[in-house]
C-alpha positions as CSV (number, residue, x, y, z in Angstrom):
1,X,107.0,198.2,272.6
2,X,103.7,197.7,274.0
3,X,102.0,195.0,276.2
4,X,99.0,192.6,274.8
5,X,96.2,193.7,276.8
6,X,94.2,191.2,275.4
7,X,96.3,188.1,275.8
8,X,97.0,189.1,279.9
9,X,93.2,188.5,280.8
10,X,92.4,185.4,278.3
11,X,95.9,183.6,278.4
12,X,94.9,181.2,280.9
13,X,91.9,179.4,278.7
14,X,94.2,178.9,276.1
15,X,95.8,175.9,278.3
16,X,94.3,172.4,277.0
17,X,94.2,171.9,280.7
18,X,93.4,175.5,282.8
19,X,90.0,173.9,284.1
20,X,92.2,171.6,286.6
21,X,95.0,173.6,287.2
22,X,92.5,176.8,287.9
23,X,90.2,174.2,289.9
24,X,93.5,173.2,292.0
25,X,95.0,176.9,292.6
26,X,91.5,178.2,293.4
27,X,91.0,175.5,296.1
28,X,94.8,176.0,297.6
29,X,94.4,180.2,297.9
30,X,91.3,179.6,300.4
31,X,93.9,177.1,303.1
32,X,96.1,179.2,305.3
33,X,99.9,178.6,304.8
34,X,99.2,176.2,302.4
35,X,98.1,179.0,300.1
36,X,101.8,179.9,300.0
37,X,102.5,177.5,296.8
38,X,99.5,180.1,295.1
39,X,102.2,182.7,295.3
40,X,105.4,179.8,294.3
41,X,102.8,179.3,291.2
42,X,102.3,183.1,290.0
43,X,106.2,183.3,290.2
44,X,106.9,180.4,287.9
45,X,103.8,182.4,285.8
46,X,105.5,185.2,286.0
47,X,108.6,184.1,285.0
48,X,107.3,181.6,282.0
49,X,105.7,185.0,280.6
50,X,109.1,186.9,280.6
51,X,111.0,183.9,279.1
52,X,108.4,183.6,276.1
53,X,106.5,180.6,277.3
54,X,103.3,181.6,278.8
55,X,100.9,178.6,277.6
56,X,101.1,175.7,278.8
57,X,100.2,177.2,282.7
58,X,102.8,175.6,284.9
59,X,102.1,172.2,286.0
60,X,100.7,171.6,289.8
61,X,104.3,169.6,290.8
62,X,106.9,170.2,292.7
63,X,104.8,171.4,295.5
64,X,107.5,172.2,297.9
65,X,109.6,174.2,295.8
66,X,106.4,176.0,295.1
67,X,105.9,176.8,298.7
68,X,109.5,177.9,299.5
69,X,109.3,179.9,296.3
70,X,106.0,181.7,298.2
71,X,107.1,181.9,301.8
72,X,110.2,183.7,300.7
73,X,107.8,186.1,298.6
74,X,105.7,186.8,301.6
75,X,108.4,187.4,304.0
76,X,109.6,189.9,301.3
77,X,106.5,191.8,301.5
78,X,106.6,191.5,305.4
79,X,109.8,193.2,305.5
80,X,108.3,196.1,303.2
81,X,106.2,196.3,305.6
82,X,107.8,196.9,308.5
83,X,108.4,200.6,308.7
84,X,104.9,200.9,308.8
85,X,104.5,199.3,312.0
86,X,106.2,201.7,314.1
87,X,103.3,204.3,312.6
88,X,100.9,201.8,313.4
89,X,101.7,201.9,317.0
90,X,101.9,205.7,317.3
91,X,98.0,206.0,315.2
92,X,96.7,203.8,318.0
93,X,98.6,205.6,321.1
94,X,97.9,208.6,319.8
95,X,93.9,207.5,318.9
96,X,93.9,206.8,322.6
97,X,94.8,209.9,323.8
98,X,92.1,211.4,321.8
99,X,89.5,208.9,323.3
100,X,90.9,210.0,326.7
101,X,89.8,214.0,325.5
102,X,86.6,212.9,324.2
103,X,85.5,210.2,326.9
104,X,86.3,213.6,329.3
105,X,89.0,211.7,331.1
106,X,92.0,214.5,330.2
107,X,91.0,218.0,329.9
108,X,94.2,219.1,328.5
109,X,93.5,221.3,325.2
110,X,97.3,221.2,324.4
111,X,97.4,217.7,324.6
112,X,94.7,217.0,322.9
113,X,95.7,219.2,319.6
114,X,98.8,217.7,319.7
115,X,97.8,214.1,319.4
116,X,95.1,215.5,316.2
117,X,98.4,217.2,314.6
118,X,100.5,214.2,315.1
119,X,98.0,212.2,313.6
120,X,97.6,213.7,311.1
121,X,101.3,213.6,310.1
122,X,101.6,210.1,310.9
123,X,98.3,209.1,308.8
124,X,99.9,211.4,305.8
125,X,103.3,209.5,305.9
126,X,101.6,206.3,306.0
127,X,100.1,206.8,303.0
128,X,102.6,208.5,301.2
129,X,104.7,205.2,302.2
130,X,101.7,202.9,301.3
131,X,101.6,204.1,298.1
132,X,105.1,203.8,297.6
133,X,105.5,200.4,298.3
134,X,102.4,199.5,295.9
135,X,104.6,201.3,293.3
136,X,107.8,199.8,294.1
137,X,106.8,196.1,295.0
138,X,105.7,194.4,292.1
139,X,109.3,195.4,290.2
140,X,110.9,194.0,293.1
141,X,108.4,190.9,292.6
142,X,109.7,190.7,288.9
143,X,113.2,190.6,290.0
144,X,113.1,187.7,292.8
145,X,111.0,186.3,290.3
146,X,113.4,186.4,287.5
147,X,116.6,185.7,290.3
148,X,115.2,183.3,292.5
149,X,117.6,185.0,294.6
150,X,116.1,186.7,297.9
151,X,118.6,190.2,298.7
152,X,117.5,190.9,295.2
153,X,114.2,192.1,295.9
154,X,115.8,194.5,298.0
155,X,118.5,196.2,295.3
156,X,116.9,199.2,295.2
157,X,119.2,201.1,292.5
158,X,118.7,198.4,290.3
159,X,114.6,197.9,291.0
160,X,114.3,202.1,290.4
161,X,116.3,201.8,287.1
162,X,113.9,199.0,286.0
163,X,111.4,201.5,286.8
164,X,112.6,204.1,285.2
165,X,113.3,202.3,281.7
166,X,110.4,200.7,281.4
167,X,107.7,203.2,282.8
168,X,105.0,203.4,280.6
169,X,104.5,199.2,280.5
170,X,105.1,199.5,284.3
171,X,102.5,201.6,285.0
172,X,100.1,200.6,282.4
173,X,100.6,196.8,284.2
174,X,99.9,198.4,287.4
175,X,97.0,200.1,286.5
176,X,95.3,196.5,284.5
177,X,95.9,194.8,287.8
178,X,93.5,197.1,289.7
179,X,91.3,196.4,286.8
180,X,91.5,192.4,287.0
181,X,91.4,192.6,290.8
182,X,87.8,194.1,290.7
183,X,86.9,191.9,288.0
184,X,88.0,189.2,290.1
185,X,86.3,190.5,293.0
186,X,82.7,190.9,291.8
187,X,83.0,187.6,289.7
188,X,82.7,189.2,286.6
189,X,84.1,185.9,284.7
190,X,82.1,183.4,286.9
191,X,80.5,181.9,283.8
192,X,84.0,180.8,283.2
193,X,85.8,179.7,286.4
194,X,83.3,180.1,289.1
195,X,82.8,182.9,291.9
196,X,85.5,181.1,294.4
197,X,88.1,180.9,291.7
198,X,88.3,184.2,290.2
199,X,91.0,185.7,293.0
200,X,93.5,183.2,291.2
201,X,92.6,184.0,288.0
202,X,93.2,187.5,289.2
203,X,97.4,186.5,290.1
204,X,97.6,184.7,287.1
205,X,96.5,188.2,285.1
206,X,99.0,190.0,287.6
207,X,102.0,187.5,286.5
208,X,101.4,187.7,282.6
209,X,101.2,191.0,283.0
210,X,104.1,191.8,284.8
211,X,105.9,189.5,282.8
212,X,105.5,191.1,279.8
213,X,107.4,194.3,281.2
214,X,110.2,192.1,281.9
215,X,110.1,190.7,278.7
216,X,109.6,194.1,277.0
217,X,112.4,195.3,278.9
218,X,114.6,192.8,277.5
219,X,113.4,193.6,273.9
220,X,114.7,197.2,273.7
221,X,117.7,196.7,276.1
């Protein structure tokens, strides 16, 4: 089975009413914290998608669940994050020991080497586990999506396997969402929505997409 391309980046204006509901999500992703029901939203897409029920968008109610839907989706991504901090720290404490060699504040050679070398190491497991979680993240985004249930974002037997049977739509969906993203960014489809409203446009592309897999998934299962 294959995903509809096509139907991922023109869903949206198929709703009798996507004018007002793009109008309404475009205005909440530009408050902070308030922006949090954007994410709720592109769940409940998501999710409408994998059940067979893309059109009509999901209505702009039930705000509240829509924002605990999102916070819990951010702090999921936060955690992700969170190994990368510890690299964070050593980049900058090791940047400022370079500084120190440059600015001719330590003229130890040894030390200085060291800090390049250990850099180096620490900028080249950074990205190895940047890319990893770009890879990894959006099945674990399907499955909290599809669970409501928080620890299972974080089954990670269970979010490889997904992976692993459904590869091809997974990383066909991955690579369309860099597409839509930069078509998003440079308001390539401003005729339509307007410059400012394009980034949600852009998660509603993302959801549809990703919900296909899901629903793919479920199709040769």
């Amino acid at each position: 089975m294959t995903l509809n391309i096509g139907r991922s980046f023109t869903y949206v204006f198929e709703d009798e009413g996507w004018i007002t509901k793009i109008v309404i999500g475009g205005i909440l992703f530009f408050i902070p914290i308030v922006n949090f029901t954007v994410l709720g939203y592109m769940l409940e897409a998501l999710k409408r998608t994998a059940d067979g029920m893309d059109i009509p968008l999901p209505e702009w109610e039930d705000f509240g669940g829509k924002f605990m839907k999102g916070l819990i989706f951010f702090v999921i991504g936060f955690i992700y994050q969170i190994p990368m901090m510890p690299l964070l720290c050593l980049n900058l404490g090791l940047m400022g020991v370079y500084v120190l060699g440059v600015g001719g504040v330590s003229d130890n050679e040894a030390l200085m080497n060291m800090a390049r070398m250990l850099r180096a190491c620490s900028n080249c497991i950074y990205l190895i586990y940047t890319i990893a979680v770009l890879f990894f993240a959006p099945a674990a985004l399907i499955r909290y999506a599809m669970t409501g249930v928080f620890r299972s974002a974080f089954q990670v037997g269970e979010i490889f396997g997904f992976i692993r049977d459904n590869i091809a739509n997974y990383i066909v969906a991955l690579a369309l969402t860099v597409v839509a993203v930069y078509v998003a960014y440079f308001g390539v489809i401003a005729c339509f929505v307007g410059l400012l409203f394009t980034m949600f446009w852009y998660y509603l592309v993302m959801a549809h997409l990703l919900g296909q897999v899901q629903r793919e998934s479920l199709a040769v299962a």
